[in-house]
PATORVEX-677215 format. One record per residue (C-alpha): x, y, z; residue in one letter; residue number from 1. Coordinates in steps of 0.1 Angstrom, whole numbers. Each point is the difference from the previous one (the first is absolute). Example, Ala and Ser with C-alpha at 12.3 -4.5 7.8 and 13.67 -1.06 7.14 Angstrom:
<rs>
[r [123 -45 78] a 1],
[r [14 34 -7] s 2],
</rs>
This chain:
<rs>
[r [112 45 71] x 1],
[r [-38 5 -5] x 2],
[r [-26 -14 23] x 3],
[r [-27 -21 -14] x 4],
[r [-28 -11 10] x 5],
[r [-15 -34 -15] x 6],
[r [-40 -12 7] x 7],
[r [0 -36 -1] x 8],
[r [36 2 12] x 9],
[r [-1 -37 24] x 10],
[r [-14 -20 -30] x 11],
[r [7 -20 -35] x 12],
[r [20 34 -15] x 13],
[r [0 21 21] x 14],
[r [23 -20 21] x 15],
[r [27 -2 -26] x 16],
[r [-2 38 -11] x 17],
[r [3 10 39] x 18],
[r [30 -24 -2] x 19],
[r [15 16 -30] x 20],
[r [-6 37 14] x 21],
[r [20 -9 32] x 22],
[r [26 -16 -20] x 23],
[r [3 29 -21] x 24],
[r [5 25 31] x 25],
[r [-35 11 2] x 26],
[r [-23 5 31] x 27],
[r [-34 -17 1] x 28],
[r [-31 -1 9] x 29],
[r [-17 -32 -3] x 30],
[r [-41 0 3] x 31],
[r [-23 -27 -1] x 32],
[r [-27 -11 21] x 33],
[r [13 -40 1] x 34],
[r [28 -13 18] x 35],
[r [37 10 -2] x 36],
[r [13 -36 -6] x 37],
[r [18 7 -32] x 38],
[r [16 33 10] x 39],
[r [13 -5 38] x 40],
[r [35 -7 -16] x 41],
[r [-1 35 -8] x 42],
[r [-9 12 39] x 43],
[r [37 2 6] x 44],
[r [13 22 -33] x 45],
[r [-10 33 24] x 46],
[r [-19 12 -29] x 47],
[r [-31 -23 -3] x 48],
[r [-29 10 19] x 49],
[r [-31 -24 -3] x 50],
[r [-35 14 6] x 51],
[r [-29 -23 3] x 52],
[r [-27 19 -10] x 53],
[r [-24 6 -31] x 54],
[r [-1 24 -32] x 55],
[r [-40 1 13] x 56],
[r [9 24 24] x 57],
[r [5 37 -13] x 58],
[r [20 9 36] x 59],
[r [25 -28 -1] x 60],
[r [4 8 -39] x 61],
[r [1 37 -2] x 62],
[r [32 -6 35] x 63],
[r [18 -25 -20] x 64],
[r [-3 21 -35] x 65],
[r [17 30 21] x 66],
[r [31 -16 10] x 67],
[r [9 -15 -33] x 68],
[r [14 9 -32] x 69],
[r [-16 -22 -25] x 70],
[r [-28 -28 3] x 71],
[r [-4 -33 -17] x 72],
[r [-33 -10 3] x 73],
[r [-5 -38 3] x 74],
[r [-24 -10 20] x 75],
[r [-33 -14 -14] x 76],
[r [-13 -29 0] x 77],
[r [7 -20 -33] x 78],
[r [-15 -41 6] x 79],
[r [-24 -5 -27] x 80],
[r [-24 -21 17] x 81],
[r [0 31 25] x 82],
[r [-8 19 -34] x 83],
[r [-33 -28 1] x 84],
[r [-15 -1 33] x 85],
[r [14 39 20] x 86],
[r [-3 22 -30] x 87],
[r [-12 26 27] x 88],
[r [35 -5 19] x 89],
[r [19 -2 -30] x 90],
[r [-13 34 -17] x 91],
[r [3 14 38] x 92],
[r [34 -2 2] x 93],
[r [15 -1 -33] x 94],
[r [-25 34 -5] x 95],
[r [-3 23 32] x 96],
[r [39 -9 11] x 97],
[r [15 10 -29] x 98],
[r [-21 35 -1] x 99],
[r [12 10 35] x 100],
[r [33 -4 -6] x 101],
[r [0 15 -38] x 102],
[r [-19 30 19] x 103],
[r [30 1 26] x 104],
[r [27 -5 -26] x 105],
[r [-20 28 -23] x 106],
[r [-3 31 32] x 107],
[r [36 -13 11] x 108],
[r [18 -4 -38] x 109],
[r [10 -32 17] x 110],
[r [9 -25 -33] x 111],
[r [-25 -30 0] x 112],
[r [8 -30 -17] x 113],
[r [-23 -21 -7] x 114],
[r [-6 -39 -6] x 115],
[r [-25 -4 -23] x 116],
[r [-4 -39 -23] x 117],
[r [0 -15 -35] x 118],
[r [-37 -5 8] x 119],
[r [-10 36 -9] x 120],
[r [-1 -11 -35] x 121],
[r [-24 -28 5] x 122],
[r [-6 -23 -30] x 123],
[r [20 23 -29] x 124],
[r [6 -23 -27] x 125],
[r [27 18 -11] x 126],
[r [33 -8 19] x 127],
[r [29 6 5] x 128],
[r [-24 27 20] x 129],
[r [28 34 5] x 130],
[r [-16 29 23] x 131],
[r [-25 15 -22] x 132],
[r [-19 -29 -11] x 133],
[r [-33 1 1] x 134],
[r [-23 -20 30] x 135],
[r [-28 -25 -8] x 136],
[r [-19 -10 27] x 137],
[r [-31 -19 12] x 138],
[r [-30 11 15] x 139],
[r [-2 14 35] x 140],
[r [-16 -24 14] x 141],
[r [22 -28 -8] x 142],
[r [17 9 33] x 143],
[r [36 -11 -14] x 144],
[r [8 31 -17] x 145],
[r [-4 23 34] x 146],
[r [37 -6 5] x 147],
[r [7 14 -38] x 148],
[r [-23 28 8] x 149],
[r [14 13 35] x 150],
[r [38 -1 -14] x 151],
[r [-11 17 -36] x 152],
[r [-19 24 21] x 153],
[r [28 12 22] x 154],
[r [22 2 -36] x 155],
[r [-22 24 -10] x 156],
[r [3 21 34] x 157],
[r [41 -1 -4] x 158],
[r [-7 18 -36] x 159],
[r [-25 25 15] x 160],
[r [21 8 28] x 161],
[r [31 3 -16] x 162],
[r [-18 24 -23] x 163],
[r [-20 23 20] x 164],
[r [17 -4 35] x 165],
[r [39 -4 -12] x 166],
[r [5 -32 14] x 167],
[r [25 -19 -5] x 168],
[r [-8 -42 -10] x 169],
[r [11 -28 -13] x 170],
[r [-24 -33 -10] x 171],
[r [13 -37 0] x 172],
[r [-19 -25 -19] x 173],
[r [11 -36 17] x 174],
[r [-1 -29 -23] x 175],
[r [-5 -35 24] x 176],
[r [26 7 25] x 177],
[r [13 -31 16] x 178],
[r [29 -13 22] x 179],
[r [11 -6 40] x 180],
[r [-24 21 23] x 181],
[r [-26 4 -24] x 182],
[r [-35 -11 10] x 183],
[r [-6 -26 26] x 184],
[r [-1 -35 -17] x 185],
[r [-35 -7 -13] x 186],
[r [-11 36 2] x 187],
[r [0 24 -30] x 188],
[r [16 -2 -33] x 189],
[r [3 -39 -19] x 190],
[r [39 -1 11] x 191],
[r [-6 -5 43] x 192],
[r [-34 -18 -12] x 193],
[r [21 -23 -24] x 194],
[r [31 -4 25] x 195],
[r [-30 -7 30] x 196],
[r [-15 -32 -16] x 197],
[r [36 -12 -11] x 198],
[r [19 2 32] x 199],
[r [-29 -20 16] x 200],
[r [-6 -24 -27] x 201],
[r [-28 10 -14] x 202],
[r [-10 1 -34] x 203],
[r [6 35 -20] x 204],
[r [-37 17 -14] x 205],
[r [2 14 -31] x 206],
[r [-27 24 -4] x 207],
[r [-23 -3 -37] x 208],
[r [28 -19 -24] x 209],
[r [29 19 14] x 210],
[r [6 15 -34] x 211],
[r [-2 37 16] x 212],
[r [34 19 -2] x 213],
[r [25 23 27] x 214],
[r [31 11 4] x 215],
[r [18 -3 30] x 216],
[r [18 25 20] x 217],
[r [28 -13 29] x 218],
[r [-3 21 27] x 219],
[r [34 14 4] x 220],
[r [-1 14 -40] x 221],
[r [-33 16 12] x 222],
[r [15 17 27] x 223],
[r [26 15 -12] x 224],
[r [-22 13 -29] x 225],
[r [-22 15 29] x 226],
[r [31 19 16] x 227],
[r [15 14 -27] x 228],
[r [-34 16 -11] x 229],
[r [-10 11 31] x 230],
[r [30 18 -1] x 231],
[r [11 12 -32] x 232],
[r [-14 30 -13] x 233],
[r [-3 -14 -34] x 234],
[r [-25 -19 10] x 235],
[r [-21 26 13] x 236],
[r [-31 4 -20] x 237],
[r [-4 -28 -19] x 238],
[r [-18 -36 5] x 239],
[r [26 -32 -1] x 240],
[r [-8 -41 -10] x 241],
[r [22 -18 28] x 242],
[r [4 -33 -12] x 243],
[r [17 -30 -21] x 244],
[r [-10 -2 -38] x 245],
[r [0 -33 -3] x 246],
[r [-33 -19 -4] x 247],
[r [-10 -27 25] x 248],
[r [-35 -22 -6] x 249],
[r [-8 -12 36] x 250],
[r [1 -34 -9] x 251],
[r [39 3 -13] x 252],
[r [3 21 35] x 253],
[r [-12 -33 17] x 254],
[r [22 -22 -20] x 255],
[r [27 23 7] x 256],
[r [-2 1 41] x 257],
[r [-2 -40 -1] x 258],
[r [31 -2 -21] x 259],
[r [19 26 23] x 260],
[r [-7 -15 33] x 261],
[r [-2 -39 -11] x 262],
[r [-35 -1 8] x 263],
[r [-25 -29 -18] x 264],
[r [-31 13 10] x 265],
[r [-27 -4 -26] x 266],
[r [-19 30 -18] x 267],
[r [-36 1 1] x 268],
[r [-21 29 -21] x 269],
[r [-35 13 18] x 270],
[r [-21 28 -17] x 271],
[r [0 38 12] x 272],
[r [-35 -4 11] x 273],
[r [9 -28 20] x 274],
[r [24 16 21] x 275],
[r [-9 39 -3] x 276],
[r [-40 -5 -4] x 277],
[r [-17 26 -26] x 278],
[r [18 31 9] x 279],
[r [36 -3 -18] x 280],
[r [6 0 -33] x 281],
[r [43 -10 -12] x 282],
[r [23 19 -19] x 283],
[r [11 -23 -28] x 284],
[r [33 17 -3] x 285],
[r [23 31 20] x 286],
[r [33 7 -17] x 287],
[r [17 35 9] x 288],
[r [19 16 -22] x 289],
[r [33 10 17] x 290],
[r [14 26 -21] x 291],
[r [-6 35 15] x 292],
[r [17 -14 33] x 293],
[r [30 -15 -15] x 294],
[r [1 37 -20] x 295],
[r [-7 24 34] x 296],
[r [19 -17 25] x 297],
[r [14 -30 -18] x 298],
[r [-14 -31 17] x 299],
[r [-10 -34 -6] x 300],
[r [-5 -30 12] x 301],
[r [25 -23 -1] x 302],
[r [-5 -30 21] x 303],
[r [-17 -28 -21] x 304],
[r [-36 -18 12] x 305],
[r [24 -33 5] x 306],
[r [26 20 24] x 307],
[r [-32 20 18] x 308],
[r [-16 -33 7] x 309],
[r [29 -19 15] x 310],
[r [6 26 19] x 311],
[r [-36 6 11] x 312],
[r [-6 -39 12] x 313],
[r [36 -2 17] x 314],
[r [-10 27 18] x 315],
[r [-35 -12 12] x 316],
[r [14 -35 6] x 317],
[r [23 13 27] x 318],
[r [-13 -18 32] x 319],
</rs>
């Protein structure tokens, strides 16, 4: 039985992985400086502990580090339109949190695992993108990439640390993870934004012509391909792509959540600058290619977009 610690631990994943650890016999600590609505089922296990606190406090941090085994790190804050107008707050937290607790993890040999995103590798043409592709980015002051920046920044401090200070790490690149729990509807990522406007009859906005391409990852694949890394020393060492292979435009994504629910709202299309103003720029396509997972610790995902979906609106049309 090991005793982990997870930032972020009361919200989209974080909720789920604190789920799985418990399931699997494992102690937690679960920190996060929101609410506990999505982990007070756990309260009763006798090995959850909720803290509500922040990673922007080096006291709270370096306590929490001390009493646990391993760390997943994923708190940050990861709205793009938060990306837009509190790139301050965003490079705050996704920046100076992660150093304290790599610098606790580092002095204490404390294994941090760490949840970086696809977005690291900006606007590569080239996908499939595995781990060592290279990044393309826009300017600095197009204040969507500080998101990209913060998370390929702390990358670079899991490979310096693990070198000079023997520490052990493991990165996650998350590719679009969706499902039950994840994001409050119309907040975040297209998926609760989408499922928003259809639950309440409203028509479905397609940002630019839609033609832009994801994959999907349901939430439960995600977790378990966040456990088993955290804690299989495999894993240690190396970067990881968590996500589905199979390539999504966001149009056919809202085609395909009106076909699963029986919705018949209508699809309108509004341009980036419309909706985001001058400081975003798109990524035309993020495919992840899967194989050094499904080779290290043998995962993949294996619940379809359709399946995900159904399961996603059942779950937020519950009264």
């Amino acid at each position: 039985m090991k005793r982990v610690l997870v930032t972020g631990g009361a919200g989209s994943i974080g909720s789920y992985v604190c789920e799985v650890l418990i399931r699997r016999g494992h102690e937690v600590v679960a920190l996060d400086n929101g609410p506990s609505l999505k982990v007070e089922h756990l309260f009763d296990t006798g090995r959850f502990k909720f803290v509500q606190d922040s990673v922007l406090i080096p006291e709270v941090v370096e306590r929490l580090v001390d009493q646990c085994d391993t760390v997943i790190h994923l708190a940050a804050i990861a709205d793009p339109k938060r990306y837009v107008n509190e790139p301050l707050n965003v490079l705050n937290v996704n920046l100076k949190g992660s150093l304290y607790l790599l610098d606790f993890c580092a002095r204490q040999k404390k294994r941090f695992v760490f949840a970086s995103t696809s977005e690291v590798l900006g606007k590569n043409p080239n996908v499939p993108w595995n781990e060592e592709a290279d990044r393309l980015l826009g300017p600095p002051s197009i204040n969507r990439w500080c998101y990209s920046t913060g998370k390929a920044l702390i990358e670079h401090y899991c490979y310096a640390y693990g070198q000079q200070e023997d520490m052990p790490f493991v990165i996650m690149r998350f590719f679009n993870v969706y499902g039950p729990r994840c994001d409050d509807l119309g907040q975040g990522r297209v998926i609760p934004i989408f499922l928003e406007k259809l639950l309440r009859g409203q028509p479905l906005i397609v940002h630019g012509d839609g033609a832009q391409t994801r994959c999907f990852t349901f939430i439960e694949d995600a977790t378990e391909a966040v456990v088993e890394l955290a804690l299989n020393n495999a894993a240690l060492g190396l970067c990881f792509n968590i996500g589905s292979d199979r390539e999504t435009s966001i149009l056919e994504l809202a085609k395909a959540m009106k076909k699963a629910g029986g919705f018949k709202n209508p699809v309108e299309f509004k341009p980036h600058l419309e909706v985001f103003g001058k400081s975003y720029e798109d990524i035309p396509r993020r495919i992840p290619d899967v194989s050094r997972i499904k080779q290290v610790i043998g995962w993949e995902a294996t619940t379809s977009l359709e399946d995900g979906l159904k399961k996603t609106i059942d779950f937020y049309r519950q009264p």
